[in-house]
Backbone of each chain as nested JSON, in Angstrom:
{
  "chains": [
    {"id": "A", "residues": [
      {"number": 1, "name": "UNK", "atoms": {"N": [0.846, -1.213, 0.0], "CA": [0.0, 0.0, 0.0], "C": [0.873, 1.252, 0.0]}},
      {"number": 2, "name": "UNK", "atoms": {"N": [0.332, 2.055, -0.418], "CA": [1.062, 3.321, -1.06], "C": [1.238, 4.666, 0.396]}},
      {"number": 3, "name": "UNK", "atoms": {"N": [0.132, 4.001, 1.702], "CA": [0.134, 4.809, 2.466], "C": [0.853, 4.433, 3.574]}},
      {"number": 4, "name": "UNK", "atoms": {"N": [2.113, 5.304, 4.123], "CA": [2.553, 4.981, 5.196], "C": [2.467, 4.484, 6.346]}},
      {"number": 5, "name": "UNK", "atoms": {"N": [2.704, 3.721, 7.017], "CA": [2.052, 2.989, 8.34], "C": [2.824, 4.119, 9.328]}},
      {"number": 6, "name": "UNK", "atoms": {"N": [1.85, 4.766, 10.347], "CA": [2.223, 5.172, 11.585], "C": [3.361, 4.892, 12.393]}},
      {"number": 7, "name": "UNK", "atoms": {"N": [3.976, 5.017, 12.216], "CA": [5.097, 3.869, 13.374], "C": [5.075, 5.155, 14.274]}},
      {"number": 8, "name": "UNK", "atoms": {"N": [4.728, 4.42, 15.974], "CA": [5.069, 4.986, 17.209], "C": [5.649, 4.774, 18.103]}},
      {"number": 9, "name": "UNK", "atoms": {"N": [6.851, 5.116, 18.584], "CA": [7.08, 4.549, 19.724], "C": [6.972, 5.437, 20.958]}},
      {"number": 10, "name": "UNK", "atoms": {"N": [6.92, 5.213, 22.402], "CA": [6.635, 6.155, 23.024], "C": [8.118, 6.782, 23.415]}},
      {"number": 11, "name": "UNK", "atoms": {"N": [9.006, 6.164, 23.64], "CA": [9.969, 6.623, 23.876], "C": [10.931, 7.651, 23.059]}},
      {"number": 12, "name": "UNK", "atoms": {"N": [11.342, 8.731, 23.291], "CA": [12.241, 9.66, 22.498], "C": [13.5, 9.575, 22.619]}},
      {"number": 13, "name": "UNK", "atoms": {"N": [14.018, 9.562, 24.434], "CA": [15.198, 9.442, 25.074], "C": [15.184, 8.244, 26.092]}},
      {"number": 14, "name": "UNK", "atoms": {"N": [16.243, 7.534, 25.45], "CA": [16.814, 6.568, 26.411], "C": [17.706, 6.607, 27.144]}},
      {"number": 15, "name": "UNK", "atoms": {"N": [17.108, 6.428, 28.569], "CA": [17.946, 6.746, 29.473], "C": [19.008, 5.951, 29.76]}},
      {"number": 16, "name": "UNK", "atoms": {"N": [20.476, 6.312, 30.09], "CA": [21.459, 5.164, 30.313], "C": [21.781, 3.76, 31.574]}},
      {"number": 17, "name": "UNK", "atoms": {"N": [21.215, 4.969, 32.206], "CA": [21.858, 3.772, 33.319], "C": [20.383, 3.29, 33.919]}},
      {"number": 18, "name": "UNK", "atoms": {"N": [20.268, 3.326, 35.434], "CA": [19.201, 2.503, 35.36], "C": [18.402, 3.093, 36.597]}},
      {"number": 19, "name": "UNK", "atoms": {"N": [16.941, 2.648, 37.502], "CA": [16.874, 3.15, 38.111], "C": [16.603, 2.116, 39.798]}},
      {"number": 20, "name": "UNK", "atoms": {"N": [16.806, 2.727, 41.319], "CA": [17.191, 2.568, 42.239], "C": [15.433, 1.654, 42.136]}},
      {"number": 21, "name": "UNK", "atoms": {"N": [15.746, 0.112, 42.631], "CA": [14.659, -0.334, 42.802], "C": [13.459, -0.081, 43.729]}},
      {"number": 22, "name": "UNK", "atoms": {"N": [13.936, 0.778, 44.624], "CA": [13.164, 1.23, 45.932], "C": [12.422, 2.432, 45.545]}},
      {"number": 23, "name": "UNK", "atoms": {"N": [12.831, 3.268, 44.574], "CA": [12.332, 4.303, 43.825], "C": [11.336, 3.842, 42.695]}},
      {"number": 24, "name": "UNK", "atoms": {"N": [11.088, 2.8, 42.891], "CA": [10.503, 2.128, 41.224], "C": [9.021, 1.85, 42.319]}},
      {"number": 25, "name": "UNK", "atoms": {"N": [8.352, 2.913, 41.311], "CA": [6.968, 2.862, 41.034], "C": [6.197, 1.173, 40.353]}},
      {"number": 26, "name": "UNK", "atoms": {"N": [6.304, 1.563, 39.173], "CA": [6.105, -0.255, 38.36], "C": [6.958, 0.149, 37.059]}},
      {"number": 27, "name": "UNK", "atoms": {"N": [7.32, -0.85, 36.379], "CA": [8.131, -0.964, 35.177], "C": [7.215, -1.57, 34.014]}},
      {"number": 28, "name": "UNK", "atoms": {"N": [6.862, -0.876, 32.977], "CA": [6.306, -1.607, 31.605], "C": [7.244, -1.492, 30.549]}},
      {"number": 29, "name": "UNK", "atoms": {"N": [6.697, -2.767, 29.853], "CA": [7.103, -3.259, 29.061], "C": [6.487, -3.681, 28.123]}},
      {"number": 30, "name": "UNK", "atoms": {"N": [6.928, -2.771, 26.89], "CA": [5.915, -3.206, 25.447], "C": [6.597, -3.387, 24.719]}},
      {"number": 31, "name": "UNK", "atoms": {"N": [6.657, -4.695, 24.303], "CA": [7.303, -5.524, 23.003], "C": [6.991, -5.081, 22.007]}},
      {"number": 32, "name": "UNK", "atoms": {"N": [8.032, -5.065, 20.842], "CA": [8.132, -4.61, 19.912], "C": [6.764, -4.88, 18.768]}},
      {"number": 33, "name": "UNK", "atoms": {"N": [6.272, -3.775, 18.242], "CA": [5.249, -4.359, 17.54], "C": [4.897, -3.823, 16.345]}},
      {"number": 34, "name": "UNK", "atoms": {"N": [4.083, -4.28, 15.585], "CA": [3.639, -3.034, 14.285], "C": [3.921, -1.617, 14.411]}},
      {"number": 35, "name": "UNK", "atoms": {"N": [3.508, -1.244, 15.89], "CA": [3.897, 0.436, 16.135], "C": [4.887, 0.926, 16.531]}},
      {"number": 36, "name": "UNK", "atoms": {"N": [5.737, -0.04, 17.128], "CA": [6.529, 0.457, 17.018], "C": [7.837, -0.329, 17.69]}},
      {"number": 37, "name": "UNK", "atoms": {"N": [8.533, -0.505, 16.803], "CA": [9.715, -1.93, 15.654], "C": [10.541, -1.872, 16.725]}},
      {"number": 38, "name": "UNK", "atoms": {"N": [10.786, -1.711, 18.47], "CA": [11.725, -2.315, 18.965], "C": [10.7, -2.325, 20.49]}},
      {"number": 39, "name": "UNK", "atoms": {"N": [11.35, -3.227, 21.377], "CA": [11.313, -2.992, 22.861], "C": [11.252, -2.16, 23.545]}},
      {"number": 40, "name": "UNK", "atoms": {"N": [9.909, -1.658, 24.809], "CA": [10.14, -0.198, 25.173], "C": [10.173, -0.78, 26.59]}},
      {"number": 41, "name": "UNK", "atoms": {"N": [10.934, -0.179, 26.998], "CA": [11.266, -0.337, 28.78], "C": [10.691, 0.898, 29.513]}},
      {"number": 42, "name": "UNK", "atoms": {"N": [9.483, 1.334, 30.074], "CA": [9.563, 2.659, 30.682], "C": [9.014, 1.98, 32.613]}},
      {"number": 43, "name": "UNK", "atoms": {"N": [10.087, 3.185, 32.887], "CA": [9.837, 3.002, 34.695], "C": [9.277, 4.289, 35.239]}},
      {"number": 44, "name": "UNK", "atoms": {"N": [8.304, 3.755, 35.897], "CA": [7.682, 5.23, 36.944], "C": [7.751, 4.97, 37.99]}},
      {"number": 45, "name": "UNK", "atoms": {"N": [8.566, 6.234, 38.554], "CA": [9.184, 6.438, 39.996], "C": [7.824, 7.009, 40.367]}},
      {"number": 46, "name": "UNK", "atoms": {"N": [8.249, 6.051, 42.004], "CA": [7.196, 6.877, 43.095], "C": [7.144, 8.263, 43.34]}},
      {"number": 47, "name": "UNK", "atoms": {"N": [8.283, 9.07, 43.384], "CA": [8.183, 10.07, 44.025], "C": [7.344, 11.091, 43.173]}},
      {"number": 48, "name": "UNK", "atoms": {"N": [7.425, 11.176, 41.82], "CA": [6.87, 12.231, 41.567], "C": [6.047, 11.441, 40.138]}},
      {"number": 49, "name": "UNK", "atoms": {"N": [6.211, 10.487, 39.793], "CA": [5.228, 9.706, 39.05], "C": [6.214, 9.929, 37.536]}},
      {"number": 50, "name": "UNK", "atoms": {"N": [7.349, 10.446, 37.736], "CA": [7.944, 10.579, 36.342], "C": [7.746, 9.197, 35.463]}},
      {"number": 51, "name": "UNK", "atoms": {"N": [8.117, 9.1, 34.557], "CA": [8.441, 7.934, 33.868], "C": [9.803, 8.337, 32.678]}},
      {"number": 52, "name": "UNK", "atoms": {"N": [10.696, 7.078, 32.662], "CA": [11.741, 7.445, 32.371], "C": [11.966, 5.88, 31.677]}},
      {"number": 53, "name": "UNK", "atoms": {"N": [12.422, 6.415, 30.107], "CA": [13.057, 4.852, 29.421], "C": [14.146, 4.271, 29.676]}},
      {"number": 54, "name": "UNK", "atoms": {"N": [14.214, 3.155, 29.594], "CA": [15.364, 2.311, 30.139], "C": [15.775, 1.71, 28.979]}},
      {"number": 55, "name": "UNK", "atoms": {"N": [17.088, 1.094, 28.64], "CA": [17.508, 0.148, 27.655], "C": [17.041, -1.361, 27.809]}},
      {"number": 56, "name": "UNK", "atoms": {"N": [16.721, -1.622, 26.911], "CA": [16.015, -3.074, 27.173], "C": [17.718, -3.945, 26.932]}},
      {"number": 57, "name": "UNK", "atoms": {"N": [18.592, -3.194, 26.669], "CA": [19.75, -4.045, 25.759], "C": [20.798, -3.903, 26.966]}},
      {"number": 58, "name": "UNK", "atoms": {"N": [20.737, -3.276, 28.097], "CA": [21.852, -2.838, 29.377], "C": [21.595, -3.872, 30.163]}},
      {"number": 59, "name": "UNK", "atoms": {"N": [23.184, -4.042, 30.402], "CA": [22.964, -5.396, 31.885], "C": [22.599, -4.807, 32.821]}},
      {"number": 60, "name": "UNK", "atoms": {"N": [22.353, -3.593, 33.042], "CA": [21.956, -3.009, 34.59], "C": [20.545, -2.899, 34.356]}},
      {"number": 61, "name": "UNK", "atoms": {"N": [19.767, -2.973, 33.301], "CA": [18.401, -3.365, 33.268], "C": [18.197, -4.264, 33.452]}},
      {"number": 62, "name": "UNK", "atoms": {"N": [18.543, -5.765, 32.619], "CA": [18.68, -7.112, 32.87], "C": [18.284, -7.556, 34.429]}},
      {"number": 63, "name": "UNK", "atoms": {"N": [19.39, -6.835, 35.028], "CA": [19.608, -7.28, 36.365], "C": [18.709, -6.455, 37.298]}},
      {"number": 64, "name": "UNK", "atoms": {"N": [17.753, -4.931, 37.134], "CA": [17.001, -4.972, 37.442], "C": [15.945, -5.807, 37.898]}},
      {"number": 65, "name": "UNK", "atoms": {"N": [15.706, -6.559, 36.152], "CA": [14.018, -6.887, 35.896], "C": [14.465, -8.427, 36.903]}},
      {"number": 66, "name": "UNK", "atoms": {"N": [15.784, -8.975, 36.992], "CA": [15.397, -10.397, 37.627], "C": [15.603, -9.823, 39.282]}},
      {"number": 67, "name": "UNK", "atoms": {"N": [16.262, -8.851, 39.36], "CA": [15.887, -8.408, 40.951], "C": [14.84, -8.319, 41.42]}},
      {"number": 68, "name": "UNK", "atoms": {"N": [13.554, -7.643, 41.045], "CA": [12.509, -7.542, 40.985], "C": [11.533, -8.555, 40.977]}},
      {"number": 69, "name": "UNK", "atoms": {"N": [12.205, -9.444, 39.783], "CA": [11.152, -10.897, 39.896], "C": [11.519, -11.635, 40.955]}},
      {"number": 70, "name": "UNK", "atoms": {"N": [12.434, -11.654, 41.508], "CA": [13.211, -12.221, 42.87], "C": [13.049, -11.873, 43.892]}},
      {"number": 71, "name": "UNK", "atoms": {"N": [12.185, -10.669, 43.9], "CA": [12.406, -9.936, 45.453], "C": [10.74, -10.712, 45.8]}},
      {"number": 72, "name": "UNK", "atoms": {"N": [11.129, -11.208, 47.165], "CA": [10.042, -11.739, 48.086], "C": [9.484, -10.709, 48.829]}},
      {"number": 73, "name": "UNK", "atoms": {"N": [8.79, -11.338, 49.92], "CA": [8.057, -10.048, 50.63], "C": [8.941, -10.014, 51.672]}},
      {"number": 74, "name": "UNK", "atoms": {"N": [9.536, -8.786, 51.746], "CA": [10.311, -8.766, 53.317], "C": [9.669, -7.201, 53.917]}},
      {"number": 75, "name": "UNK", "atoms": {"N": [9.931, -7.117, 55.568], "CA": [9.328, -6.156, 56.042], "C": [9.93, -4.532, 55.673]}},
      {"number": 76, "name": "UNK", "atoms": {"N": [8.983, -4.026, 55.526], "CA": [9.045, -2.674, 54.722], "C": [8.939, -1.401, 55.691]}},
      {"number": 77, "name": "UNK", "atoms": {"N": [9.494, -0.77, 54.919], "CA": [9.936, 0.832, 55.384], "C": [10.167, 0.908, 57.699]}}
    ]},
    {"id": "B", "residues": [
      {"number": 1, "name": "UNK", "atoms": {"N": [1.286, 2.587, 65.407], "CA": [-0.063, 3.344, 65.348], "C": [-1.308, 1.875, 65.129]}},
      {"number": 2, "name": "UNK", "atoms": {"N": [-2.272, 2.477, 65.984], "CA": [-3.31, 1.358, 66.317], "C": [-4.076, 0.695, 64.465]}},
      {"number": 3, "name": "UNK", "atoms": {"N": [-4.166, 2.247, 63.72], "CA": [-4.635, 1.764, 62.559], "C": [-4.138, 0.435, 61.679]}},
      {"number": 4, "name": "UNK", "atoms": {"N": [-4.625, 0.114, 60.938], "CA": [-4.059, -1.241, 60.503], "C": [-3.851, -0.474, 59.359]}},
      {"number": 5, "name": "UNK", "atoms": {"N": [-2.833, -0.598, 58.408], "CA": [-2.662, -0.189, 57.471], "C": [-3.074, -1.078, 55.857]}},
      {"number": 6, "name": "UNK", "atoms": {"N": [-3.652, -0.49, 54.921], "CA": [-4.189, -1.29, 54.118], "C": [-3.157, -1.968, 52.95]}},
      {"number": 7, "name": "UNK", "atoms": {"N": [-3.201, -2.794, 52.632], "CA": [-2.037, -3.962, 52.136], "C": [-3.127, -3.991, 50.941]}},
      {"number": 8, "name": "UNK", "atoms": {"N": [-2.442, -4.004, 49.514], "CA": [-3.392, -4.007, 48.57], "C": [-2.788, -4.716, 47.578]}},
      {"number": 9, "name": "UNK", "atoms": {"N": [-3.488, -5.807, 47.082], "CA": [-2.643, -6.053, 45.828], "C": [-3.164, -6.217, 44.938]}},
      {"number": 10, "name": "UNK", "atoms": {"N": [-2.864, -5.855, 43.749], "CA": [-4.009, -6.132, 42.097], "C": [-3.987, -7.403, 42.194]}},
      {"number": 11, "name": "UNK", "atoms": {"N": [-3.55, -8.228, 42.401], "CA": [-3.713, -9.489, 41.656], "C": [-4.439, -10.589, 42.837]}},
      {"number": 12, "name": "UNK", "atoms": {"N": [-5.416, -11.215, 42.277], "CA": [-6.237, -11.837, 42.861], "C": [-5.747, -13.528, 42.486]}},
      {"number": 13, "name": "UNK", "atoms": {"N": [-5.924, -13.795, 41.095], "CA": [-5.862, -15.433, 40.792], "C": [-4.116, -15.087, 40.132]}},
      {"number": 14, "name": "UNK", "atoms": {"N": [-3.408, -15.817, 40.463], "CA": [-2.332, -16.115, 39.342], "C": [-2.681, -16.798, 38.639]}},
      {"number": 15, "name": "UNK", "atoms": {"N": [-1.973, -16.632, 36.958], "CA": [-2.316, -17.712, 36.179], "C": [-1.44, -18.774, 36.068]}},
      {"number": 16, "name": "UNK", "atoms": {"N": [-1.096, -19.882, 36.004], "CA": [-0.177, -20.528, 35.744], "C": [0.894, -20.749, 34.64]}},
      {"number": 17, "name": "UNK", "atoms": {"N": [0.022, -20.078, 33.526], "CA": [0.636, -20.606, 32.307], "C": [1.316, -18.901, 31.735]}},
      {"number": 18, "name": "UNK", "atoms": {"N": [1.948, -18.748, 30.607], "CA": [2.281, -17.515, 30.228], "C": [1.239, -17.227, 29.364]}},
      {"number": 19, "name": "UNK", "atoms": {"N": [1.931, -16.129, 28.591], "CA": [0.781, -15.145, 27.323], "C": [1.89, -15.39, 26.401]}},
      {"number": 20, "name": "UNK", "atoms": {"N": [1.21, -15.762, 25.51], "CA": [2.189, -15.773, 23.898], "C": [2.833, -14.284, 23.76]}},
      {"number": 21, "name": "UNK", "atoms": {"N": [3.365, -14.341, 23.319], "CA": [4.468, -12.949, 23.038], "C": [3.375, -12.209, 21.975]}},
      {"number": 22, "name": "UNK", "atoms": {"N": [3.459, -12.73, 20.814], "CA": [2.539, -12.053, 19.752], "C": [1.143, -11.472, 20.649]}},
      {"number": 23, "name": "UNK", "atoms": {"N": [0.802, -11.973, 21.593], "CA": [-0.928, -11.786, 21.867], "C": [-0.677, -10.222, 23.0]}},
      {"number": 24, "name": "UNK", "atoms": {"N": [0.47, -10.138, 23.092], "CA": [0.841, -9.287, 24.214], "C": [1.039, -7.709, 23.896]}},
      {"number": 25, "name": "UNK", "atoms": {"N": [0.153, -7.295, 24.334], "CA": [0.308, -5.444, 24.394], "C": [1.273, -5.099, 25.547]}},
      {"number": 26, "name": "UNK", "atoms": {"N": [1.085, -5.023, 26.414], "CA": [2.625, -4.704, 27.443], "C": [2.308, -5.908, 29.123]}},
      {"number": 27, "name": "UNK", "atoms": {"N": [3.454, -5.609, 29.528], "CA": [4.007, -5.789, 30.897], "C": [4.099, -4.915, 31.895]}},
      {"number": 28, "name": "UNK", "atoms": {"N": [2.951, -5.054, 32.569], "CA": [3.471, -4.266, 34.127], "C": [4.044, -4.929, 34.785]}},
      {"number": 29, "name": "UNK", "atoms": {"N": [4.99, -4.926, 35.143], "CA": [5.921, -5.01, 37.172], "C": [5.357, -4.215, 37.836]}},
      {"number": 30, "name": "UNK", "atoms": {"N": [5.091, -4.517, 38.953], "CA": [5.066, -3.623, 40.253], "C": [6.055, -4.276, 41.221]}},
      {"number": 31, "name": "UNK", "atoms": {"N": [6.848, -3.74, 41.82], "CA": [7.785, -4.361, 42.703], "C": [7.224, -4.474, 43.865]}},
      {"number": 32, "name": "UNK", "atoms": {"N": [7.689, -4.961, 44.914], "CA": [7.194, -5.559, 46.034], "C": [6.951, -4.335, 46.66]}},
      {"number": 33, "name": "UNK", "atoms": {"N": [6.081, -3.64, 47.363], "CA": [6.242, -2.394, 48.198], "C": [5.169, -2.471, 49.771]}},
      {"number": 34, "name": "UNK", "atoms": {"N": [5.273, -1.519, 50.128], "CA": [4.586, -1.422, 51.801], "C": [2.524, -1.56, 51.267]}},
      {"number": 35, "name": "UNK", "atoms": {"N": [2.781, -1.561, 49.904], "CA": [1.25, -1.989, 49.619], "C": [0.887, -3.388, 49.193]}},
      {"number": 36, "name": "UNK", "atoms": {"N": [2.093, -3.76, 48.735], "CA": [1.922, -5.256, 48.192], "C": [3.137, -5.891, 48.423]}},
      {"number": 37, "name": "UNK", "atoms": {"N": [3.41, -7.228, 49.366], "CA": [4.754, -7.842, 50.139], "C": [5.441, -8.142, 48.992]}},
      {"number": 38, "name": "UNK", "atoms": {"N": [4.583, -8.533, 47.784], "CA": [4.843, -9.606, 46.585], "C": [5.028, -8.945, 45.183]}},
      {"number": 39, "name": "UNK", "atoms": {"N": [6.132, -8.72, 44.886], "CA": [6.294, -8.463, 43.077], "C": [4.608, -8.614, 42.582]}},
      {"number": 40, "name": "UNK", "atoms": {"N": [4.38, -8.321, 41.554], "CA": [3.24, -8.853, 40.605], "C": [3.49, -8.117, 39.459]}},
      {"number": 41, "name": "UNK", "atoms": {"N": [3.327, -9.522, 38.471], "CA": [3.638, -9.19, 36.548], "C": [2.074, -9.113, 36.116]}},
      {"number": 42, "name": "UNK", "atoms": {"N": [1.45, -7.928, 35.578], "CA": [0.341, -8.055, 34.784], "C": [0.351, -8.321, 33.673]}},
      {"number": 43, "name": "UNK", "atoms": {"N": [-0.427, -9.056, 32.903], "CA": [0.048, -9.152, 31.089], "C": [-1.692, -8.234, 30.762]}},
      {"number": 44, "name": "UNK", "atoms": {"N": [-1.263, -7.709, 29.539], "CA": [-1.758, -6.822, 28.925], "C": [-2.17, -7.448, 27.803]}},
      {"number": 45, "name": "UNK", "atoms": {"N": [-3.647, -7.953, 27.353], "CA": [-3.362, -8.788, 26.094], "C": [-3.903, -7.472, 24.846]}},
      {"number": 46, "name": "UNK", "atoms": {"N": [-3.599, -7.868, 23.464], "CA": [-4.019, -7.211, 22.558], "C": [-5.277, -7.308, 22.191]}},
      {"number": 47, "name": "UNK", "atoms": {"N": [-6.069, -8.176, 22.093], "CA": [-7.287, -9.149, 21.558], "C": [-8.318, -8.132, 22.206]}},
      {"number": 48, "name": "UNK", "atoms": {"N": [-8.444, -8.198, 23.748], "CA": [-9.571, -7.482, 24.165], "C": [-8.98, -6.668, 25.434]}},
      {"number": 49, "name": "UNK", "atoms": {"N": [-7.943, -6.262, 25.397], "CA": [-7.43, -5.833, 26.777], "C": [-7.319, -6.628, 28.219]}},
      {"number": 50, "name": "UNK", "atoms": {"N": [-7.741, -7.56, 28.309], "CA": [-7.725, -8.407, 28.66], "C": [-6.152, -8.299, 30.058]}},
      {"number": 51, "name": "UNK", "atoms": {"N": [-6.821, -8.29, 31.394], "CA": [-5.755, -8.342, 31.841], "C": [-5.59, -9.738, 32.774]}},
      {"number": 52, "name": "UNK", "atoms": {"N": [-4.128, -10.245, 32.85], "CA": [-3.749, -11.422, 33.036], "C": [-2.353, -11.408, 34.121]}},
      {"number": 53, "name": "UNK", "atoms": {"N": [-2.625, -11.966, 35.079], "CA": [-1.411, -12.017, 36.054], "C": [-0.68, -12.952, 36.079]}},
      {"number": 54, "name": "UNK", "atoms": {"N": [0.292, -13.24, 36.194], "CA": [1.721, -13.921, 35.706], "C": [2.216, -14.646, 37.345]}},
      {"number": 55, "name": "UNK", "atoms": {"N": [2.995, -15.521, 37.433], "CA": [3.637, -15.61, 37.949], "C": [4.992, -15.697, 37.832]}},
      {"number": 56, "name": "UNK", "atoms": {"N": [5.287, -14.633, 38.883], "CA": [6.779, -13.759, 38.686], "C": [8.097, -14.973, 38.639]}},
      {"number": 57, "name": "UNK", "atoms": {"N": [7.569, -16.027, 40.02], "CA": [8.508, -17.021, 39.766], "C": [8.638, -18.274, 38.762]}},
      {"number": 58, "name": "UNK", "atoms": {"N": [7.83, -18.27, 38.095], "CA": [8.156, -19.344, 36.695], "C": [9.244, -19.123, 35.638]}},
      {"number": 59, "name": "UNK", "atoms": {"N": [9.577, -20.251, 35.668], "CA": [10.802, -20.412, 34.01], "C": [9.798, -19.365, 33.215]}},
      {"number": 60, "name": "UNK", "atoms": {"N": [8.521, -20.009, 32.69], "CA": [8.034, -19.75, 31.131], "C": [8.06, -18.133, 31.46]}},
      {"number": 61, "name": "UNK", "atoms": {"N": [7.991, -17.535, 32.638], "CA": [7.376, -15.726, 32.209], "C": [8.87, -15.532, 32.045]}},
      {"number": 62, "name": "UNK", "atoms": {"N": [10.378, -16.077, 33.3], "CA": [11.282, -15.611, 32.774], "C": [11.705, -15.375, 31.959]}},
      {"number": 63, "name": "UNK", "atoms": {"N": [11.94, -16.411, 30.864], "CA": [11.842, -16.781, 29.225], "C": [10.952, -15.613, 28.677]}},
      {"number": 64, "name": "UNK", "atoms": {"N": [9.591, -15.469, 29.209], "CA": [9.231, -14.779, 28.358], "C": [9.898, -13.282, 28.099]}},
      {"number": 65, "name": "UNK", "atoms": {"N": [9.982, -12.881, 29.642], "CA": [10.543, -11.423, 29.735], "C": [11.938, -11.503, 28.694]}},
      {"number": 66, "name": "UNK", "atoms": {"N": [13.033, -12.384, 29.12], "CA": [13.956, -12.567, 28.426], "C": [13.808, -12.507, 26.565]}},
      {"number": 67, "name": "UNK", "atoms": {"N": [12.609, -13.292, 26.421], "CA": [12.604, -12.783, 24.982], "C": [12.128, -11.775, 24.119]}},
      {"number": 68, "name": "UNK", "atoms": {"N": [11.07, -10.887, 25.603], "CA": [10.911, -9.692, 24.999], "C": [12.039, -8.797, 24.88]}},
      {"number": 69, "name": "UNK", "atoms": {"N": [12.715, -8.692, 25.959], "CA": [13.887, -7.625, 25.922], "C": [14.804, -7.872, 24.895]}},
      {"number": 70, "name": "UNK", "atoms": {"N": [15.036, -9.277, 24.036], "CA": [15.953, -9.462, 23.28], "C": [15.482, -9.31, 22.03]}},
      {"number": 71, "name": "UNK", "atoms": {"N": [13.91, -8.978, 22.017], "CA": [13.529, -9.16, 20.318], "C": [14.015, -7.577, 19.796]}},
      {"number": 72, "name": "UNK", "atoms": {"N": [14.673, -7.886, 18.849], "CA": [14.907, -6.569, 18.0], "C": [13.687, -6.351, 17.085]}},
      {"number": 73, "name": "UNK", "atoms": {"N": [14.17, -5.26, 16.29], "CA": [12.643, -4.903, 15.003], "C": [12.762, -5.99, 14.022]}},
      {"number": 74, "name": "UNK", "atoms": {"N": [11.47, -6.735, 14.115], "CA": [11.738, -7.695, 12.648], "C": [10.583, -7.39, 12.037]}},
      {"number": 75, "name": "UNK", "atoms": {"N": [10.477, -7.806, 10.49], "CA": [9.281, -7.57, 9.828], "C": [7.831, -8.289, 10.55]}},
      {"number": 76, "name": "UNK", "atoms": {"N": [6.934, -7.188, 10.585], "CA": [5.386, -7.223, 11.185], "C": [4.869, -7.791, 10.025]}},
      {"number": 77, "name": "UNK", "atoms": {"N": [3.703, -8.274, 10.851], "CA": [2.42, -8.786, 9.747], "C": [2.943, -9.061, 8.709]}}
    ]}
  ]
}
């Protein structure tokens, strides 16, 4: 077809390094898709609800996301 | 303080099994916090919005996360 497909991604700037898990609001993750052709990593911090992209391709993300899937319930604040 | 503080967590049933990658609109994490003791992965489906809770400690979601973060842009549809 002669008409361009939309491609979106939400992300503009990827951020480098990574962020403090205790500061982490929730982390999404939207796989690459028709809209848009790579992996999006975005994290929203508690404190002020920012949201900020992450590299899906950094070992300090990596090692985020299995920290996270790893962390049990231990007593808080 | 005498109040009991309220402990909340989205996720009610885990599912056992994963979400196909293709069927998947995004991934929430929420990390473990003073509202919820326990990580929880939401899956996001494409089909009908459809939301679906994961369990954080299985091979198949690890795998899965793992192969979202690694898929680069390949040709859609």
């Amino acid at each position: 077809s002669p008409l361009s497909r939309t491609v979106r991604c939400t992300c503009i700037k990827i951020s480098d390094g990574t962020v403090n898990r205790q500061s982490l609001e929730k982390l999404e993750i939207f796989p690459a898709s028709q809209y848009c052709p790579k992996v999006e990593i975005i994290a929203t911090l508690k404190k002020n609800g920012e949201k900020r992209c992450l590299n899906p391709e950094s070992k300090a993300i990596k090692n985020l996301l299995k920290a996270i899937r790893k962390d049990r319930s231990k007593p808080s604040s």
